[in-house]
C-alpha positions as CSV (number, residue, x, y, z in Angstrom):
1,X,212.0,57.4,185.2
2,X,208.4,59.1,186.1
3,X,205.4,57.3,186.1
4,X,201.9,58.3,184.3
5,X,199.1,58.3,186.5
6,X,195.7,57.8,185.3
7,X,192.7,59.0,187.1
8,X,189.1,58.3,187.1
9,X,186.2,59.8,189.0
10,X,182.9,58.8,189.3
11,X,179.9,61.4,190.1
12,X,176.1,61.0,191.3
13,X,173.8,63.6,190.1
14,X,170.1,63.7,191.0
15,X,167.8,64.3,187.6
16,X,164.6,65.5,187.1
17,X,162.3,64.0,184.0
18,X,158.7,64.1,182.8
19,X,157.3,61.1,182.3
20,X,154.4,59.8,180.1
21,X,151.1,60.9,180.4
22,X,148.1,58.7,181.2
23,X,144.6,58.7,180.8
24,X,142.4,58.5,184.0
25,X,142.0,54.6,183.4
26,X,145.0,54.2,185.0
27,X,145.3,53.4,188.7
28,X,147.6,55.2,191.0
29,X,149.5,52.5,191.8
30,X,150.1,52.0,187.5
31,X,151.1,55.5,187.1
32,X,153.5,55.7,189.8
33,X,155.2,52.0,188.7
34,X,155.1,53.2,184.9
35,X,156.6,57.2,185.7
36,X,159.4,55.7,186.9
37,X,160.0,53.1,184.7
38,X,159.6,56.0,182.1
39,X,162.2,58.2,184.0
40,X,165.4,55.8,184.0
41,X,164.2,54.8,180.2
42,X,164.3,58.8,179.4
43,X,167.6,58.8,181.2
44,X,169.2,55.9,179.9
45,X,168.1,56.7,176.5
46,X,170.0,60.0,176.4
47,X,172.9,58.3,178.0
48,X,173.7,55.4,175.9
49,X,173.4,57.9,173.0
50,X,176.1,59.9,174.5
51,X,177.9,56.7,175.4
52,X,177.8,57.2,179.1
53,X,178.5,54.4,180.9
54,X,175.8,54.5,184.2
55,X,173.8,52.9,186.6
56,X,171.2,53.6,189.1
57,X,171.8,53.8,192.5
58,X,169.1,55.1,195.1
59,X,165.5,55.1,194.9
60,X,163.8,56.4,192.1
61,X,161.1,58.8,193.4
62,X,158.1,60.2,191.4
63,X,158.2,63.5,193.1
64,X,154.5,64.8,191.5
65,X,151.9,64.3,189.5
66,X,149.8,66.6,187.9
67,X,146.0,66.1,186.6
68,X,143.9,68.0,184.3
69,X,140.1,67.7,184.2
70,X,138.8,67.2,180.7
């Protein structure tokens, strides 16, 4: 009699977003917090619409900001 064997794998993948945009009222410090907060809630957003489960493992990094004078 042959067994069925199921398999499972599970894959890390680094994603770039844009964030929100922010008037120059915010401090550094605000920005930086909020961008990321804004990156996993991008991500997990198009995730759970998918119905991926995921997680987030590692640091979130804000890897730029760009300004423009008014």
């Amino acid at each position: 009699m042959s067994r069925q064997i199921k398999a499972v794998a599970r894959v890390q993948i680094t994603v770039e977003v844009d964030a929100s945009v922010w008037g120059e009222e915010c401090s550094i410090g605000q920005l930086y917090k909020q961008a990321a907060e804004s990156g996993i809630a991008t991500l997990y957003g198009v995730l759970n619409k998918a119905g991926c489960p995921h997680r987030v493992v590692g640091d979130v990094k804000v890897i730029g900001v760009i300004t423009e004078a008014a």
